[in-house]
C-alpha positions as CSV (number, residue, x, y, z in Angstrom):
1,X,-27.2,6.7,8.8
2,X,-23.5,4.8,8.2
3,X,-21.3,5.3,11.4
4,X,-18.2,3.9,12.4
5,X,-17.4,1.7,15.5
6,X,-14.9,3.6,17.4
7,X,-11.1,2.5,18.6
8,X,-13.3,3.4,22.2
9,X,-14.6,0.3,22.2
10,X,-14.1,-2.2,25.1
11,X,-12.4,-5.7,25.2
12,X,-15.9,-7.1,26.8
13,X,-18.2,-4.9,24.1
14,X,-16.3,-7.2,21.1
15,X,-17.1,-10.4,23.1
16,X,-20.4,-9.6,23.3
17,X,-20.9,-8.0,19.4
18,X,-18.9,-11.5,18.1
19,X,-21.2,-13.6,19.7
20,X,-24.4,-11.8,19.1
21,X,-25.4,-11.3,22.9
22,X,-27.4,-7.9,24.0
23,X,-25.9,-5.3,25.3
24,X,-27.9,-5.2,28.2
25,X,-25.3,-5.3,31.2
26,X,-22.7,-3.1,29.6
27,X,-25.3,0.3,28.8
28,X,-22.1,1.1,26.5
29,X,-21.3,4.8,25.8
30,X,-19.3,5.7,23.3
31,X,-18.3,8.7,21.1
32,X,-18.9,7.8,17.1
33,X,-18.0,10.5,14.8
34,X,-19.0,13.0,17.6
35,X,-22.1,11.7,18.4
36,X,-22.7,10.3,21.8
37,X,-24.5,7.0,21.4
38,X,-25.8,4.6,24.7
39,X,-27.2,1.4,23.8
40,X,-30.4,0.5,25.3
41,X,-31.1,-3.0,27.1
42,X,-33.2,-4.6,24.2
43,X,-30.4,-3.6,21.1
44,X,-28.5,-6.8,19.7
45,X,-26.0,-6.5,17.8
46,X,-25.6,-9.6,14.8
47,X,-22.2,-10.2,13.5
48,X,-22.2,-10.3,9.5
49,X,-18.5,-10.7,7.3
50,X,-18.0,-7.4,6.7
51,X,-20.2,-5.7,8.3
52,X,-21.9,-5.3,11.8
53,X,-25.5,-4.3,12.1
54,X,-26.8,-3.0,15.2
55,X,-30.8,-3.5,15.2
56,X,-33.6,-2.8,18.1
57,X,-37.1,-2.6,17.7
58,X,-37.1,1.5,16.8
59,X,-34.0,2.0,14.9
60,X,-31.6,0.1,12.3
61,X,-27.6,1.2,12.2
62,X,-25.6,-0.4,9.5
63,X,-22.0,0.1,9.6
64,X,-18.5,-0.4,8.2
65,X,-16.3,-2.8,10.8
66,X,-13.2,-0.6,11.5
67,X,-11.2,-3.7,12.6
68,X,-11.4,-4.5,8.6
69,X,-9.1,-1.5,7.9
70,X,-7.1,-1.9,10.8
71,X,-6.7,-5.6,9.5
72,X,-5.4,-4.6,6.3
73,X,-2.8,-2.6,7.7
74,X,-2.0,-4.7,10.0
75,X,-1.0,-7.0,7.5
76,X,1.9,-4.5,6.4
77,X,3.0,-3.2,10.0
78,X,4.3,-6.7,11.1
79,X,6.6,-6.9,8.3
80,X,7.7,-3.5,8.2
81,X,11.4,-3.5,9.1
82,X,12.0,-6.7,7.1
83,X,10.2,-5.5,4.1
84,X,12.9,-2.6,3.2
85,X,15.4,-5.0,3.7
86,X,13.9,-8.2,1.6
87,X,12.1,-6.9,-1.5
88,X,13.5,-6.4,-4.5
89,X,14.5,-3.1,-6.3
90,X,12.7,-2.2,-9.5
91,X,14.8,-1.3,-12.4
92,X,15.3,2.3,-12.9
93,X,14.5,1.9,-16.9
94,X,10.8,1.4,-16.1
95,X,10.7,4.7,-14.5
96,X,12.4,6.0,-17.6
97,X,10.0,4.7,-19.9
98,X,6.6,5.7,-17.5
99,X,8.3,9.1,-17.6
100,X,8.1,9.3,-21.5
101,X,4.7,8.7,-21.9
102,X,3.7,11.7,-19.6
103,X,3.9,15.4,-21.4
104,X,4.1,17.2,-18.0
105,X,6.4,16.2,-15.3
106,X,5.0,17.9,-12.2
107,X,3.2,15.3,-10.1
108,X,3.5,12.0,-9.6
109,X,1.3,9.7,-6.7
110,X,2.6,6.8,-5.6
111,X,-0.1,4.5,-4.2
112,X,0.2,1.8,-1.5
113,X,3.7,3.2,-1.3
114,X,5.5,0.9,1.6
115,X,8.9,2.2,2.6
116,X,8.8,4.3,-0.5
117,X,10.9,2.5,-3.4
118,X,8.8,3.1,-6.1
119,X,8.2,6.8,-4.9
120,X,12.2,7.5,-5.1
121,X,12.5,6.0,-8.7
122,X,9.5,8.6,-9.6
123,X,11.4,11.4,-7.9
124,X,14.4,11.4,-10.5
125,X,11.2,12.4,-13.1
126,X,9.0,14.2,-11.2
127,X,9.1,17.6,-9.8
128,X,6.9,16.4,-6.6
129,X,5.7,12.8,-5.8
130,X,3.1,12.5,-3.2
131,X,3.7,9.0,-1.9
132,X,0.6,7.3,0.0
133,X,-0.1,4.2,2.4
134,X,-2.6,3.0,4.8
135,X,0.1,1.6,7.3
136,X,1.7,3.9,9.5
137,X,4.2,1.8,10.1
138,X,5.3,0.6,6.6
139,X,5.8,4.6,6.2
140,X,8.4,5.2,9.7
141,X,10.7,3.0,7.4
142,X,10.0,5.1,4.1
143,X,13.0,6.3,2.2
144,X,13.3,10.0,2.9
145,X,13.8,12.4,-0.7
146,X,12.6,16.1,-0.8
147,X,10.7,15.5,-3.7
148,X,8.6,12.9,-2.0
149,X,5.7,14.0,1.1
150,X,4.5,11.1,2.4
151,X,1.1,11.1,3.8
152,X,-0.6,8.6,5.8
153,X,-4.1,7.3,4.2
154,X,-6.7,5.1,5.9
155,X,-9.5,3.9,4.1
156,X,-12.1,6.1,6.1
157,X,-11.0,9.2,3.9
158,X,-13.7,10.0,1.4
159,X,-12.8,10.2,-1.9
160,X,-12.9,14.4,-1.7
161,X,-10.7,14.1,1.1
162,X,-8.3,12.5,-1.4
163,X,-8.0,14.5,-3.8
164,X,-7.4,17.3,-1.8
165,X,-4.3,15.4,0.1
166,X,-2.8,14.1,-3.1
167,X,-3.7,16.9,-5.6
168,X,-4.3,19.8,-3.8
169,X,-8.0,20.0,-4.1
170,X,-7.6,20.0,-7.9
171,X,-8.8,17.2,-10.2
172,X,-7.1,16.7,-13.5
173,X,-3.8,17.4,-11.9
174,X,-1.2,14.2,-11.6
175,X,0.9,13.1,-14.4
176,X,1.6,9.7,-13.4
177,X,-0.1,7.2,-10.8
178,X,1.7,3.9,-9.9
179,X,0.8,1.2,-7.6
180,X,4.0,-0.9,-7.0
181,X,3.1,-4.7,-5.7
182,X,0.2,-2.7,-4.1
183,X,-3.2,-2.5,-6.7
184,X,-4.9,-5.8,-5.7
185,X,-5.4,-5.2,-1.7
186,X,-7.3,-2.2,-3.1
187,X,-10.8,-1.5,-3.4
188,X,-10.8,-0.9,-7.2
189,X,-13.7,0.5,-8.3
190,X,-12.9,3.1,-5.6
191,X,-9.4,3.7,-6.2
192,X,-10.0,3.5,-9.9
193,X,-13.2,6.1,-9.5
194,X,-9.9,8.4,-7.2
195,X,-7.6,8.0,-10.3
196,X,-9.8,9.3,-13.4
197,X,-10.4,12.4,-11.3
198,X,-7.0,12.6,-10.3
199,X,-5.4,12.1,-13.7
200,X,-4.4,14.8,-16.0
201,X,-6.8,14.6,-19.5
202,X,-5.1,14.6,-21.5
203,X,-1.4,13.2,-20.9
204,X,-2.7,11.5,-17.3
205,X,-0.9,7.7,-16.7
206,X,-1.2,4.7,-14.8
207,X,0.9,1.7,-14.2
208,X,0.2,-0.7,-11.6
209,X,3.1,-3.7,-11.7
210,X,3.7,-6.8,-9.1
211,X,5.6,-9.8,-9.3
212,X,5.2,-13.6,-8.1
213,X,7.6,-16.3,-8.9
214,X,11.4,-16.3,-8.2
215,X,13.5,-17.9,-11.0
216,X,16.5,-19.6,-9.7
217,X,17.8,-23.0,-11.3
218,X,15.9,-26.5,-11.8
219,X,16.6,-27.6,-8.1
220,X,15.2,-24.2,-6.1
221,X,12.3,-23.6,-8.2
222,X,9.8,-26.3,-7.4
223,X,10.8,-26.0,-3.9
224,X,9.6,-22.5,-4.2
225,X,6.8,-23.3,-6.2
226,X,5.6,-25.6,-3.3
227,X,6.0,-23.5,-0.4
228,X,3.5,-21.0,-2.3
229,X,1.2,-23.7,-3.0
230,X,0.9,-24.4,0.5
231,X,0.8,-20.8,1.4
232,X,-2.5,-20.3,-0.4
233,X,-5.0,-21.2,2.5
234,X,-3.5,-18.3,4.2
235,X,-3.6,-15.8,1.5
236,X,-6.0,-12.4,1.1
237,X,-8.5,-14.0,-1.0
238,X,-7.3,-10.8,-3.8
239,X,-3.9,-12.6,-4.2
240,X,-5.3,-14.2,-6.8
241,X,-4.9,-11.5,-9.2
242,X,-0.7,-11.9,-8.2
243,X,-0.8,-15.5,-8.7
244,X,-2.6,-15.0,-11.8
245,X,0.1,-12.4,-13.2
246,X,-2.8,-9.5,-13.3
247,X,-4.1,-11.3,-16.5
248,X,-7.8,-11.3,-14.2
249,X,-7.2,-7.6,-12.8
250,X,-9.9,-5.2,-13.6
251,X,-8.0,-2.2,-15.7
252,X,-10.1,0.1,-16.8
253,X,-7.8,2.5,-19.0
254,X,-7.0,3.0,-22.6
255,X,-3.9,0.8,-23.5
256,X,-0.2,3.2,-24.3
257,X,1.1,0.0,-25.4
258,X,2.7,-1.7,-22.2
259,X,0.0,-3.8,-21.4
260,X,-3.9,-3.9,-21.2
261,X,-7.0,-5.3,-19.5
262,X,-6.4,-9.1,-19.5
263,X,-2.7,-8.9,-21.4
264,X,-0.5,-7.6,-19.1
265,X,3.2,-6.6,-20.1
266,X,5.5,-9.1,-18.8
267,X,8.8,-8.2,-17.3
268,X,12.3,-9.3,-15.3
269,X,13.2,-8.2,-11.8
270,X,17.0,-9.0,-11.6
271,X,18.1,-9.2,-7.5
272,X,21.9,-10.8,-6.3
273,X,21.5,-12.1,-2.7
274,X,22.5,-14.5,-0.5
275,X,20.5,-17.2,0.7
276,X,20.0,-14.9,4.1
277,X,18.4,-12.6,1.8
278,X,16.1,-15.2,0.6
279,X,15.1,-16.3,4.0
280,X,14.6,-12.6,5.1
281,X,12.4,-12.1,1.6
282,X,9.9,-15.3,2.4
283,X,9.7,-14.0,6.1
284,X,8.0,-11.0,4.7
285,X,5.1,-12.1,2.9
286,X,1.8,-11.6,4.3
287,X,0.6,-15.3,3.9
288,X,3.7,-16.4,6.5
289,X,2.4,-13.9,8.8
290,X,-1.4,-14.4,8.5
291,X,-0.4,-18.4,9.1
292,X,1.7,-17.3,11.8
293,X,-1.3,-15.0,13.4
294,X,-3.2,-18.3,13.2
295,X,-0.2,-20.5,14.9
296,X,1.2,-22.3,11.6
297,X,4.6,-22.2,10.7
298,X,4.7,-22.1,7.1
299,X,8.6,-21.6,7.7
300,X,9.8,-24.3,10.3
301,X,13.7,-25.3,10.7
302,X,12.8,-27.8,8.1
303,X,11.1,-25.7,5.5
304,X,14.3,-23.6,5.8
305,X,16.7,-26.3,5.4
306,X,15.3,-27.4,2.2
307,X,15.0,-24.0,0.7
308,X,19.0,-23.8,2.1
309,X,19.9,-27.0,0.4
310,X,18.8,-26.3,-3.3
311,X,19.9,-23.0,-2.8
312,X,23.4,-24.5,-2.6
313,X,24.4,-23.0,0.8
314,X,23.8,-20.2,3.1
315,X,26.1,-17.8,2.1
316,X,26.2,-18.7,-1.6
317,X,25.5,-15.5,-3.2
318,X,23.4,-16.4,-6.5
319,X,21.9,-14.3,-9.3
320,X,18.2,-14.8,-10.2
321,X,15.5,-13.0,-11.4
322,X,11.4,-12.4,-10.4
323,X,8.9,-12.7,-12.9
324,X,7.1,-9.3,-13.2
325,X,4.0,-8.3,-14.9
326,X,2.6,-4.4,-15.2
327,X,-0.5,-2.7,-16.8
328,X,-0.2,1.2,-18.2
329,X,-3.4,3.1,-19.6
330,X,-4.8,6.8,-19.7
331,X,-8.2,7.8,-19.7
């Protein structure tokens, strides 16, 4: 039987599970997908990576750790505000060109949506664009569009219980799936297992797309190139695929001719800011606040001021460009 610890559970209980100790003083009761569950004095509980297993003499309970999902999320919430502000925009030809691979322009599903960008370039082509994330608060900053119903998705939905939020209960039914900066915190046999029931067949299409390295001028660029050298220690060990350009990202789909399986499509992402704008982009990656979480500064007053000076000033507005890499297939 596979349960799920609940949000129920007490400050002392996780003390006790993290160090292995029985549950003996605590006799915890707790509701666990309605089941009402009291542990006994001689149940232990032994703390695994990923998983928690709770073990006594008469029974064996293996589980999924909630807190992992929560994690994830987590991840996203912190940087919420910041992140509408500091990311780039993608250009609007790449929607253009998704759009005129797909026959049927009904329904598009934007996955690992964020505060929505990639959902509101879809929504120019697409009747309806069901736009999805697993942080709540990533989606209170969304950009609103009629065209586009957000829907909150934690990873506890069953794969059923997807396809009837994103296509209505019918398989076979979206024209076009993107994942925008998004694909590699995934679970990807599971997503990819969602989107080949989810994809029209035939005319069905996915492109997943990220981006890594700013390209600014000789004297920025190996400053920036540093700063995410040293940020590696506190990356999600599936960053790897992004510093990799997606040329190691499992993509099971027939090529259209922007990219395949090992060879993605390389691309520009043109952005004008100031050096502000900079500043407030590096604040939002996940490896600055997972270092932060763990009481490093990867962006101290002197980590600034050297990004400042090859930048040429703070209010120097400059011109640059992110490389970009995307994969498109069908089934």
């Amino acid at each position: 039987m596979t349960l799920e610890l609940p949000k129920e559970l007490s400050f002392e209980g996780i003390v006790r599970i993290m160090r292995g100790l029985p549950l003996q003083s605590l006799q915890l009761k707790t509701r666990i997908n309605n089941l009402n569950i009291t542990t006994s004095p001689n149940h232990t509980v032994k703390p695994l990576t990923s998983q928690l297993i709770i073990s006594s003499s008469s029974d064996l309970v293996q589980t999924n750790f909630v807190a992992r999902n929560r994690k994830m999320a987590g991840l996203f919430d912190k940087q919420a505000e910041i992140y509408v502000e500091a990311r780039p925009t993608y250009p609007k030809e790449w929607y253009s060109k998704l759009a005129a691979l797909t026959p049927q322009h009904s329904l598009a599903w934007d996955a690992g949506t964020g505060n929505g960008q990639a959902a509101l370039g879809l929504s120019e082509h697409y009747q309806q664009v069901v736009a999805t994330d697993i942080s709540e608060e990533q989606l209170k900053y969304a950009i609103q569009h009629p065209r586009i119903r957000y829907i909150h998705t934690p990873t506890s939905l069953s794969e059923d219980e997807m396809v009837n939020l994103i296509g209505g209960g019918h398989e076979n039914s979206l024209d076009l799936i993107t994942v925008a900066e998004a694909v590699h915190w995934f679970d990807l046999p599971q997503f990819y297992s969602l989107a080949k029931r989810l994809l029209r067949k035939p005319g069905g299409i996915i492109a997943v797309w990220a981006y890594n390295r700013m390209l600014v001028n000789p004297e920025f660029d190996p400053v920036f190139d540093r700063f995410r050298e040293n940020c590696i220690p506190f990356t999600h060990p599936n960053s790897k695929y992004v510093r990799a350009g997606y040329k190691t990202l499992p993509f099971p789909f027939e090529s259209v001719g922007m990219g395949r399986e090992g060879e993605p499509l390389t691309l520009e992402i043109p952005k004008e800011v100031s050096f502000q704008g900079v500043e407030r982009m590096l604040r939002s990656y996940s490896a600055v606040i997972r270092a932060k979480d763990q009481g490093v500064d990867m962006l101290s007053e002197e980590v600034i001021k050297e990004f400042e000076r090859a930048w040429g000033g703070r209010d120097l507005v400059r011109s640059f460009k992110y490389e970009a890499f995307m994969l498109v297939g069908k089934l």
